[in-house]
C-alpha positions, -999 to +999 in steps of 0.1 A: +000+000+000+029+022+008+043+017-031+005+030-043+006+061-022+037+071-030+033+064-070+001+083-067+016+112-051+044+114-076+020+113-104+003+144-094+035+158-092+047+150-130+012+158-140+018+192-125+044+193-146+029+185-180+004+211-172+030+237-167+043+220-205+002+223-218+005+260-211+034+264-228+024+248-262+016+264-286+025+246-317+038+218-329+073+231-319+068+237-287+051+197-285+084+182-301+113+205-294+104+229-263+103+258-289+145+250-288+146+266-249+164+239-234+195+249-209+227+225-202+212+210-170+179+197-182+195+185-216+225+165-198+196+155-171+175+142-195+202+126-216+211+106-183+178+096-174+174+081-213+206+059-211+198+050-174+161+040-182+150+013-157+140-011-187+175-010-207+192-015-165+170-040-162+181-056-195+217-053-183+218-072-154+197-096-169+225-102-194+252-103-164+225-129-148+227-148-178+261-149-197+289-128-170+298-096-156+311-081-191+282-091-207+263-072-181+284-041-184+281-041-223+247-021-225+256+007-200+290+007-216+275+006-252+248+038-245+276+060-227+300+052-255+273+063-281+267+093-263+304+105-261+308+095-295+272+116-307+285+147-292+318+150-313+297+133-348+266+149-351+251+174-322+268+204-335+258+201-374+223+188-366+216+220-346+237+238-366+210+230-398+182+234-370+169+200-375+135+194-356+145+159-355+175+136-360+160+124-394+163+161-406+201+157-410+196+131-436+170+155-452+192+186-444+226+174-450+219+156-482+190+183-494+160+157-502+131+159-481+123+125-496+155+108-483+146+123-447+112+106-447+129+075-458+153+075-431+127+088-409+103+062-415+132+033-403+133+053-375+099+056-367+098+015-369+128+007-349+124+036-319+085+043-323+077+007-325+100-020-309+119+006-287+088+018-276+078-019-264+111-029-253+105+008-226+067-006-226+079-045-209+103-021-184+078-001-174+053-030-167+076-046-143+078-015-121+039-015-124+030-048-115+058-045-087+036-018-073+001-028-080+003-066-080-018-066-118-008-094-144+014-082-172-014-069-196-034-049-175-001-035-163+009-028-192-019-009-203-020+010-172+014+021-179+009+033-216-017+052-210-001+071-177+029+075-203+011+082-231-017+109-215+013+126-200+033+130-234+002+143-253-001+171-225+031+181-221+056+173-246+092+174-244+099+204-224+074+187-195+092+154-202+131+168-202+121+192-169+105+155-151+138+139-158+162+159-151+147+154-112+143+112-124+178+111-135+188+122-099+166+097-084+181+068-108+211+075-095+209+075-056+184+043-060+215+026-077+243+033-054+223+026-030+210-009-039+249-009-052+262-002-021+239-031-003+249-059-023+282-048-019+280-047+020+263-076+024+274-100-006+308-089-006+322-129-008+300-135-039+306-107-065+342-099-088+348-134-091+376-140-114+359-165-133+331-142-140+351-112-149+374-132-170+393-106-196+408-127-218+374-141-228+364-114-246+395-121-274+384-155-280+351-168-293+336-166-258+336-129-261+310-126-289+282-124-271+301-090-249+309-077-286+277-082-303+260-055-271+289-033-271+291-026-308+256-030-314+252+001-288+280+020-290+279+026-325+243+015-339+224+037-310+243+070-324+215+078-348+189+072-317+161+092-325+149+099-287+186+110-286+184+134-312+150+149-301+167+158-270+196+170-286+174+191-309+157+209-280+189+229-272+191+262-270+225+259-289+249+235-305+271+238-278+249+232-250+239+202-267+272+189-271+281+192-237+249+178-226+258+148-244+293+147-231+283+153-197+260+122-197+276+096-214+310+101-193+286+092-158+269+062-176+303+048-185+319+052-153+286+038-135+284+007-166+298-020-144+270-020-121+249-042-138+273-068-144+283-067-104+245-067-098+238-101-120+265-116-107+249-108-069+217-119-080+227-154-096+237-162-061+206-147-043+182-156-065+194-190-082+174-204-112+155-172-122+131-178-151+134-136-160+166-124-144+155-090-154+131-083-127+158-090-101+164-056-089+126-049-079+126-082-058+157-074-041+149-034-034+115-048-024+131-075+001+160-056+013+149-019+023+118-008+046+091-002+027+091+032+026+123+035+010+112+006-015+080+025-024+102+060-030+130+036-054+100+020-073+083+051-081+117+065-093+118+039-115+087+042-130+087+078-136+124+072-153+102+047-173+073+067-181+096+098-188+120+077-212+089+060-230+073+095-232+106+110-250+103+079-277+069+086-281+079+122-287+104+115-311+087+091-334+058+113-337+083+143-343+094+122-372+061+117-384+051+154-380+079+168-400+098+142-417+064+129-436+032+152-427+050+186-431+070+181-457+049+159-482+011+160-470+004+193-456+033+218-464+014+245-448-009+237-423-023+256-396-003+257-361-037+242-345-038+214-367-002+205-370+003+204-331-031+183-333-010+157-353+019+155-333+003+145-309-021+120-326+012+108-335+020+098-307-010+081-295-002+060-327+037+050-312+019+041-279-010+021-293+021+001-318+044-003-287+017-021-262+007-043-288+045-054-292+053-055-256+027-079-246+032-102-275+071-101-265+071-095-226+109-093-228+132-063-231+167-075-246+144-087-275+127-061-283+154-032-278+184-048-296+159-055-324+154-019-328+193-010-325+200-039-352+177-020-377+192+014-368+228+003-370+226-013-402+207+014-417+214+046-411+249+048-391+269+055-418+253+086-433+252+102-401+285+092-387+307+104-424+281+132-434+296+153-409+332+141-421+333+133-455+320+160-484+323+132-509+292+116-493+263+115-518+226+114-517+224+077-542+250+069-515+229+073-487+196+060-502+216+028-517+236+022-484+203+020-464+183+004-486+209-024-489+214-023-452+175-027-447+174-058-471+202-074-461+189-080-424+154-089-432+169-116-458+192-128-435+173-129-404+151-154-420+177-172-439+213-170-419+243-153-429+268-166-459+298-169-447+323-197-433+327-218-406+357-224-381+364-250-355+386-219-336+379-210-304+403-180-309+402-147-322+390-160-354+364-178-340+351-142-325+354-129-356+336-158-374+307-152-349+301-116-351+300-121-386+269-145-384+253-117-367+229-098-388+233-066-374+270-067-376+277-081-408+249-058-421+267-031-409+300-038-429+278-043-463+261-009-458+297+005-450+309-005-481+280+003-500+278+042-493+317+047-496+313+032-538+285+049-543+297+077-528+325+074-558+306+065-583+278+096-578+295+124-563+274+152-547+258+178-560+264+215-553+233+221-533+244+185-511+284+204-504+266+234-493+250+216-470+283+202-459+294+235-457+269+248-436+268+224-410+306+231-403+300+269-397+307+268-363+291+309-363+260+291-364+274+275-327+263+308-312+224+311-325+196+310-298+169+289-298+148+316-307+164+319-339+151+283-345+120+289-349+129+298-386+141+265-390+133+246-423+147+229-456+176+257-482+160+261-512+183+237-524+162+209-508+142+191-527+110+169-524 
């Protein structure tokens, strides 16, 4: 009973907030960027809240439960690697082009509006849909922790708490709520942290378990496959980018980025230590990913267990809001703006937005209770991302050679490629080494990294074989002006496509 009250009490609290957000909007900017008015401390807040979402934490010590400490560590690792790694790539030039979304740089950067909704639309599907459920199982947990409900009527109760709340308030209500969430994460896991280490000192950093030279051999694939997958595929992550876009400058959303990606890294080996823990407390677990609710439930008085679980499902609700957000953002501008309604009214495009995302929350319960498991669901989404549209976002800012055939050809083939395979395996060759090779020989029967090198390899020859257009090196141009670095997010509200791009 204590759980309810104090989930009910925070509720009115964040609903407070997305109030204060409802004022606020006005239009559609307002809904999907926070009309570009966002300060260091709420984006690196809400940054850290993202990449320490209780669903993906769950999903990491699940992993350590499962396969070993480094295995564990991988996802944390992977998400503050890609945020370190997004702040030097592409904060600057997205804002810098005033992108309302992260899609926009591929519309931007390589002038077609088409090639934005193209890339948009993958987006939409990997974030809106099966990120969206992965956050949707998550939050469930931490709902049926509190309520006692079965999974589906937890689930529900969740969406439409998450959903309800993004509709009213948008991302400046959603950034503000988790920039106080983020703090919250963080105590709540020190401080389970610091209790297993007190008490379960004899049974965690076991050599055995943290064994280094694993990870060179074919043993190590499955600690590879999470890192890469994160570090690099989660760089285009739209909920990342919508964040990122709400700036008030490029350099605030740099540092933002920076700022929250170095604590998630030094923080990542947590939920390896935690598996580990939990594999002796809790032996035989059938979902190793709801550990951490049974043991803050067990090991604190309920009071303090009621203040960590609502914590965790307002991280939840906060981080599944910001999806939601950022696929209907896509929608909004990538495909509604720019090829249906090129100038509706303010009333009516804000009114989409946020039909939008009723649409991403309706798609992402549906998912999560066919699924009911996180690690499937989320590193189904980053698969997609990573071999689709990581390379034109990761050498656009780089390379001037990069062409628009390049960048429609490298993720088309990208896209193929993984839905072929996924059904019918990877070509390639087989090895009796247990050795480096072996490792090798096993990421490359991965889909998502195998796909990855063929989409590579694409862009660069097409790249050759159709060099850009003038209006495509302006672009390039542009987004290097680091003038632009100092422009206010009022000056965004102007934002929109050259003349050079075209439909």
């Amino acid at each position: 009973m204590t759980a309810i009250i104090v989930f009910l009490i925070y509720l009115i609290f964040i609903y407070y907030i997305g109030f204060k957000g409802y004022q606020k909007i006005k239009t559609a900017e307002d809904l999907l960027v926070a009309g570009w008015s966002m300060p260091l401390y709420v984006v690196a807040g809400s940054l850290l809240a993202a990449m320490l979402a209780a669903p993906f934490f769950f999903a990491a010590i699940g992993s350590g439960y499962t396969t070993g400490g480094f295995e564990g560590t991988a996802t944390m690792a992977g998400l503050g690697t890609c945020m370190v790694l997004g702040a030097f790539i592409w904060t600057r030039p997205l804002r810098r082009l005033k992108g309302w979304t992260i899609a926009d740089y591929y519309g931007l950067r390589y002038a077609s509006k088409k090639l934005g909704a193209y890339s948009g639309t993958v987006m939409t599907v990997a974030f809106g849909f099966f990120n969206a459920g992965a956050l949707t199982v998550g939050g469930t947990y931490i709902i049926q922790a509190i309520f006692h409900l079965p999974f589906i009527p937890a689930a529900l109760l969740f969406v439409l708490l998450t959903a309800l709340y993004s509709i009213i308030g948008g991302l400046w209500a959603v950034a503000y709520t988790e920039v106080i969430q983020g703090l919250l994460s963080i105590v709540g896991i020190l401080g389970i942290t610091i209790a297993v280490i007190y008490s379960y000192h004899d049974n965690i950093f076991h050599p055995d378990w943290w064994n280094v030279s694993t990870l060179f051999n074919k043993g190590g694939a499955t600690f590879w496959s999470l890192y890469l997958v994160l570090a690099f595929g989660d760089i285009p992550a739209a909920d990342l980018g919508q964040r990122v876009a709400g700036a008030k400058n490029p350099k605030i959303a740099q540092r933002g980025m920076i700022i929250s990606g170095v604590i998630v890294i030094l923080i990542s080996w947590i939920p390896g230590m935690l598996g580990e823990a939990f594999k002796f407390i809790y032996p035989g677990s059938q979902n190793p990913e709801n550990l951490m609710l049974a043991f803050a439930q067990g090991y604190f008085p309920p009071l303090v267990s009621a203040i960590f679980l609502t914590a965790l499902a307002a991280m939840g609700m906060s981080t599944l809001a910001a999806c939601f957000v950022a696929s209907s953002g896509v929608f909004t501008k990538n495909i509604y703006l720019d090829f249906i309604n090129t100038n509706p009214e303010p009333k009516k495009l804000l009114r989409v937005s946020r039909i939008g995302i009723a649409v991403s929350a309706v798609i992402g319960f549906i998912l999560a209770i066919n699924f009911q498991q996180i690690i499937n669901l989320a590193y189904l989404a980053w698969d997609i991302i990573f071999v689709t549209v990581f390379w034109p976002l990761v050498l656009g800012p780089f390379w001037r050679r990069v062409s628009t055939i390049a960048v429609w050809a490298s993720i088309t083939v990208g896209l193929l490629y993984y839905i072929i395979t996924s059904f019918t395996g990877i070509p390639g060759w087989t090895t009796e080494s247990t050795g480096f090779f072996g490792l090798v020989t096993e990421l490359w029967m991965m889909p998502g990294i195998s796909g990855v090198v063929l989409s590579g390899i694409t862009i660069v020859l097409f790249s050759f074989i159709f060099p850009a257009t003038p209006a495509v090196l302006e672009m390039f141009n542009k987004q290097k002006d680091a003038s632009l670095d100092e422009v206010s997010g009022t000056d965004d509200i102007n934002s929109g496509f050259s003349t050079h791009a075209k439909a």
